[in-house]
N, C-alpha and C positions, 0 to 999 in steps of 0.2 A: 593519521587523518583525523580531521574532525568534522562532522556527519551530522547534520541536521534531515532528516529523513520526514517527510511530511509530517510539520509540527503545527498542532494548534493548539495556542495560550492564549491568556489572558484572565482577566478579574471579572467578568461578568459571565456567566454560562449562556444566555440568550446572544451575546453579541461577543464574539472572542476578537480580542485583540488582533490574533495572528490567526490566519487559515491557510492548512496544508500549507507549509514553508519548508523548502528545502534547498537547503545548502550546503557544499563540502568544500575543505580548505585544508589543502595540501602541508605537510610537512616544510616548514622555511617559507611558506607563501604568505603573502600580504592581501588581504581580500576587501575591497572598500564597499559597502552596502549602503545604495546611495537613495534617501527616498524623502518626501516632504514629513514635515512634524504631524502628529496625529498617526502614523502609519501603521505605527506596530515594530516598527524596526527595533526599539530599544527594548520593547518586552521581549522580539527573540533573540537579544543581546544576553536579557538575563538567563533565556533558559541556555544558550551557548556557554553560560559561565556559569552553569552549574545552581547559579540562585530562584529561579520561579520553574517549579515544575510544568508539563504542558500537559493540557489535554486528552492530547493522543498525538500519536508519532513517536519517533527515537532519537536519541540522541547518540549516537557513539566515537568516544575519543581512545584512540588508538588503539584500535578492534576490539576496544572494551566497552560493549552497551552499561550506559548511566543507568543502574538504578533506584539509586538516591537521590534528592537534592538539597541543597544547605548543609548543615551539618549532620545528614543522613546521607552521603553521598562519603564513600570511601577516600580514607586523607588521601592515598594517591592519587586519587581523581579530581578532590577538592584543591590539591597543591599542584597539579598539573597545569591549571588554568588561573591567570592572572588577572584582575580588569579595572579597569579604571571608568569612573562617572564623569559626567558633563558638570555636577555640582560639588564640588569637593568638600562644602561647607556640611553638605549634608552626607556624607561617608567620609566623615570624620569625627573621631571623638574630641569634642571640644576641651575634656581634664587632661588629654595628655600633649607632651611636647611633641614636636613633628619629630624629635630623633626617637620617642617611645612609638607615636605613631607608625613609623616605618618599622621598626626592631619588633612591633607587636605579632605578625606574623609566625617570626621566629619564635618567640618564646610562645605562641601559642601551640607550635608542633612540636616545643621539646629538644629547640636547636639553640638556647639562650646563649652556647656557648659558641657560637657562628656568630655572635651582632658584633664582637669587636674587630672581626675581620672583613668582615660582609661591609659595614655601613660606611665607612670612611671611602671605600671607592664608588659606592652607588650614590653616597650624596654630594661628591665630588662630579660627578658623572651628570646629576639632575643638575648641578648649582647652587648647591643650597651650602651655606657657610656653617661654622660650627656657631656663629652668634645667632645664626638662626632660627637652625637646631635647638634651641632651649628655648625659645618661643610654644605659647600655644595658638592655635588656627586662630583666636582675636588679633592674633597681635601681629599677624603677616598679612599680606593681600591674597589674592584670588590665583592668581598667577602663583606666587609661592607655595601654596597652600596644595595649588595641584602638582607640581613638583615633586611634593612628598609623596602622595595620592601614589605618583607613578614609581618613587621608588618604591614605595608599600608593595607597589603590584610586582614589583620587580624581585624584589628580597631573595625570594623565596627559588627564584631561578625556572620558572612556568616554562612549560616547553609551549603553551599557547596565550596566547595575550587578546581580550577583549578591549578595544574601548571603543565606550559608548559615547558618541559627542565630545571626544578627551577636550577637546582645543574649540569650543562654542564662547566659552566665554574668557577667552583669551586675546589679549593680542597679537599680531603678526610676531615680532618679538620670540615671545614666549612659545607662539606656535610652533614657529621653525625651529626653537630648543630642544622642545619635547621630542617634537618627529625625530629632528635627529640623534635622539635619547634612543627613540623607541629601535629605529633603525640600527644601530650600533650595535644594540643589545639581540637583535634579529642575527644580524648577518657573524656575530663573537658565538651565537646557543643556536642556530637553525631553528626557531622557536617560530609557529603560527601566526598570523595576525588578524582577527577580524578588526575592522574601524568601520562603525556606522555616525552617518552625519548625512548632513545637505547640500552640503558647498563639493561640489563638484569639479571645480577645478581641482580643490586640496586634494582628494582623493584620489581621483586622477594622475596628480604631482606623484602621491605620496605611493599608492599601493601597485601592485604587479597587475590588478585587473578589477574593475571597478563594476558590479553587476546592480539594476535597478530593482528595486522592492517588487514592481509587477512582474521582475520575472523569475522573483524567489517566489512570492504567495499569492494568493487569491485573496481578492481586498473584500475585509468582511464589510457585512452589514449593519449597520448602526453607529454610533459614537464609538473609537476606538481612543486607548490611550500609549501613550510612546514608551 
């Protein structure tokens, strides 16, 4: 399972992002968190994925309470979860190609010798060509570029998969690529899915059960950011 246990984050202490949030998400399930921009959804996207620590509350993935986050968050814990942005320009390192982009996971946990067999079927899988592949994120589009984003999140074989706004700035196209990327790779590893975004149909479409932001949290007070 993974266990959002009343969480509140956020970057201002006077006014938190997220207030008391909770939500749990079954083993092979697909969870869409459906709410407007401003809400808070994507900052408890990042404490879901292990990247902004909260306030107060807990986190727990697979009856293991979090208590790290970022790279103080145990490798198992940090490689259990996958996640993909809404902006892929900006979770991307712009010096490397999309085939070291994707491969960079691996070699950052000491599996360098897993990219020759790993990467040829996940970026077959995304669509990404090998002329691509030697491209750096200038020299692809938006759509391309998140492709890699998702095999990145992929590589590594995450038994829970975040994405925050994956397919916002995509076209239909590319939308219904990915989804059935993500899908594929759900229903081949029983792997988690949280997906936050607005479009309500998509998620609807896409996920096993779609729950609205007001009936995860209590909507703070003040300026909140996403």
């Amino acid at each position: 399972m993974l266990e959002l246990h009343s969480v509140t984050a956020g970057y201002d202490r006077a006014a938190p992002a997220v207030r008391d949030a909770s939500l749990t998400i079954a083993p092979g399930e697909a969870v869409g968190l459906l709410g407007p921009s401003g809400c808070g959804k994507s900052t408890l996207a990042k404490v879901a994925a292990l990247l902004h620590p909260p306030r107060a509350g807990r986190v727990v993935i697979d009856g293991e309470e979090v208590r790290g986050w970022r790279h103080r968050a145990p490798r198992e814990l940090r490689t259990a979860v996958g996640v993909v942005f809404q902006q892929p320009r900006l979770s991307a390192d712009p010096r490397l190609s999309l085939h070291d982009l994707i491969a960079e996971p691996l070699r950052a946990t000491g599996r360098r010798a897993e990219v020759a067999g790993r990467l040829p079927e996940l970026t077959a899988a995304v669509g990404l060509t090998d002329e691509l592949l030697r491209r750096r994120p200038h020299e692809v589009s938006d759509g391309q570029l998140q492709r890699a984003c998702l095999a990145r999140a992929l590589v590594l074989r995450p038994r829970w998969l975040v994405c925050d706004e994956m397919t916002a700035m995509l076209d239909a196209s590319t939308t219904a690529a990915l989804v059935a990327v993500v899908e594929a790779y759900r229903s081949e590893s029983g792997a988690g899915l949280l997906t936050v975004g607005h479009d309500r149909t998509l998620l609807e479409r896409w996920c096993d059960r779609t729950v609205r932001w007001d009936e995860v949290a209590d909507r703070p007070k003040g300026p909140a950011r996403t």
